[in-house]
C-alpha positions in Angstrom: -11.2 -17.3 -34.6 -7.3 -17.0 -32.9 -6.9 -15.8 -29.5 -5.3 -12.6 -29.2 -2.0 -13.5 -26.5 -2.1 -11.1 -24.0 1.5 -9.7 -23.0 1.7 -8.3 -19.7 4.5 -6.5 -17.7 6.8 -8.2 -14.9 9.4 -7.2 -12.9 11.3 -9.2 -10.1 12.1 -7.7 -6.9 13.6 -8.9 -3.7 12.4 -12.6 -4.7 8.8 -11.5 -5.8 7.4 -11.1 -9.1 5.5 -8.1 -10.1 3.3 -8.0 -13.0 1.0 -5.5 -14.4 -1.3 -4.4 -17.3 -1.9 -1.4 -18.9 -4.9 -1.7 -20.9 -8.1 -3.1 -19.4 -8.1 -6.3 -21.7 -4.0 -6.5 -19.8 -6.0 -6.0 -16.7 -8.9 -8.5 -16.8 -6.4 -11.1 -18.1 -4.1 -10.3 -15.0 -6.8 -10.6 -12.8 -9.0 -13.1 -13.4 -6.7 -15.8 -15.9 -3.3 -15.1 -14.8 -2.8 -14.0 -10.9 -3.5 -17.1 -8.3 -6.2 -16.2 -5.9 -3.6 -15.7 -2.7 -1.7 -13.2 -4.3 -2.1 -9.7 -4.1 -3.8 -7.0 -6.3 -2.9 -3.2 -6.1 -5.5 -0.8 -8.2 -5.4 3.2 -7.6 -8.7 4.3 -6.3 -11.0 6.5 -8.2 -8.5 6.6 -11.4 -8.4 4.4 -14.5 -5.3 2.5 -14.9 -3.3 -0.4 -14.3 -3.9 -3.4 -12.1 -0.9 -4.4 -10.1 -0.4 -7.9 -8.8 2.8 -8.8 -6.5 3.4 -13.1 -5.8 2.6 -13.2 -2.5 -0.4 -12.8 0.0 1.5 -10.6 2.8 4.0 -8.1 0.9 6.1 -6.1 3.3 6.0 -2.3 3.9 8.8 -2.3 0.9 6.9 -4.0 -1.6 3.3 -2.6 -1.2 4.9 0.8 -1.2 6.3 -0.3 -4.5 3.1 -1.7 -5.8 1.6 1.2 -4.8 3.5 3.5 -6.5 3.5 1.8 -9.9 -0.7 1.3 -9.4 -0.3 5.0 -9.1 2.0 5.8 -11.4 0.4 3.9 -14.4 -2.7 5.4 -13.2 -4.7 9.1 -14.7 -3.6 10.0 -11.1 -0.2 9.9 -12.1 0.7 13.4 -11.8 -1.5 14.0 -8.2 -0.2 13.9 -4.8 -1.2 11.5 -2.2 -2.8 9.3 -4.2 -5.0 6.6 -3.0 -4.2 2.7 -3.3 -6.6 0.0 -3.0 -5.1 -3.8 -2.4 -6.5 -7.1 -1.3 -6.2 -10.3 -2.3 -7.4 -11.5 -5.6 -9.4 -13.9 -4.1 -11.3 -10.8 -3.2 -11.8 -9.6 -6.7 -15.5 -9.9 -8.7 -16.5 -9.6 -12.4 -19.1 -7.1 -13.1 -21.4 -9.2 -15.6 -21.9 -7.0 -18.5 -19.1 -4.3 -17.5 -16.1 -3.5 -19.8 -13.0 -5.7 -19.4 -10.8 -4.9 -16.4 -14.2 -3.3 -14.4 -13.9 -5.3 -10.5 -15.6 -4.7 -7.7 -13.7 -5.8 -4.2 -14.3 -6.5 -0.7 -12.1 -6.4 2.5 -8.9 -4.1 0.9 -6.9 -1.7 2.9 -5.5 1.8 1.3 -2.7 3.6 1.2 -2.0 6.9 0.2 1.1 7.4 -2.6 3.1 10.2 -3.9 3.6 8.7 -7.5 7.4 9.0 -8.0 8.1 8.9 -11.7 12.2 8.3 -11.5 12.0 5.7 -9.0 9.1 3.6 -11.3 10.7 4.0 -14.5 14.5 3.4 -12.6 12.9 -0.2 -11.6 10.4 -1.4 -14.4 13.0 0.4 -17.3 10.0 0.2 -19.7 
């Protein structure tokens, strides 16, 4: 049986590259095959949709703003204000054994709240 390749989307900003999925098979391959386990993972909280990893295990103000807002964005909270944004490090991340691809449980994340600005995200990932 082939192996399905799983294509995944990546931006580069300021020196750091952003990737994301947005499907949860895009997701659990991000996350558990692809990301390395000190860099980190941005997911919006209480919404289905994508999981955002950035290169590097302390972003700057700038770049988990960013992450933020594409977790948002490419998120079923897309059109709702003040959204809120999980992030850790993927080290942090857990399989759920028996749970649908791209289902994680996390421990010791911080949140931040994001309007989801659709010009700005589609301006930088031009997708």
């Amino acid at each position: 049986k082939k192996k399905k390749k799983i294509s995944l989307y990546q931006i580069r900003i300021d020196g750091h590259t952003v990737t994301f999925g947005k499907n949860n098979l895009q997701n659990s391959y991000l996350s558990f095959e692809y990301a390395r386990k000190t860099d980190t993972w941005f997911h919006a909280q209480q919404f289905h949709g994508s999981h955002v990893v950035i290169d590097t295990d302390q972003p700057d103000e700038k770049m988990i703003r960013l992450c933020a807002n594409l977790a948002a964005y490419y998120s079923k909270g897309r059109w709702s204000s003040s959204v809120p944004v999980d992030y850790c490090q993927v080290k942090e991340l857990k399989k759920v054994k028996g749970a649908k691809p791209g289902f994680v449980t996390f421990h010791n994340y911080k949140t931040i709240y994001i309007d989801p600005e659709e010009d700005r995200t589609l301006e930088i990932t031009a997708i």
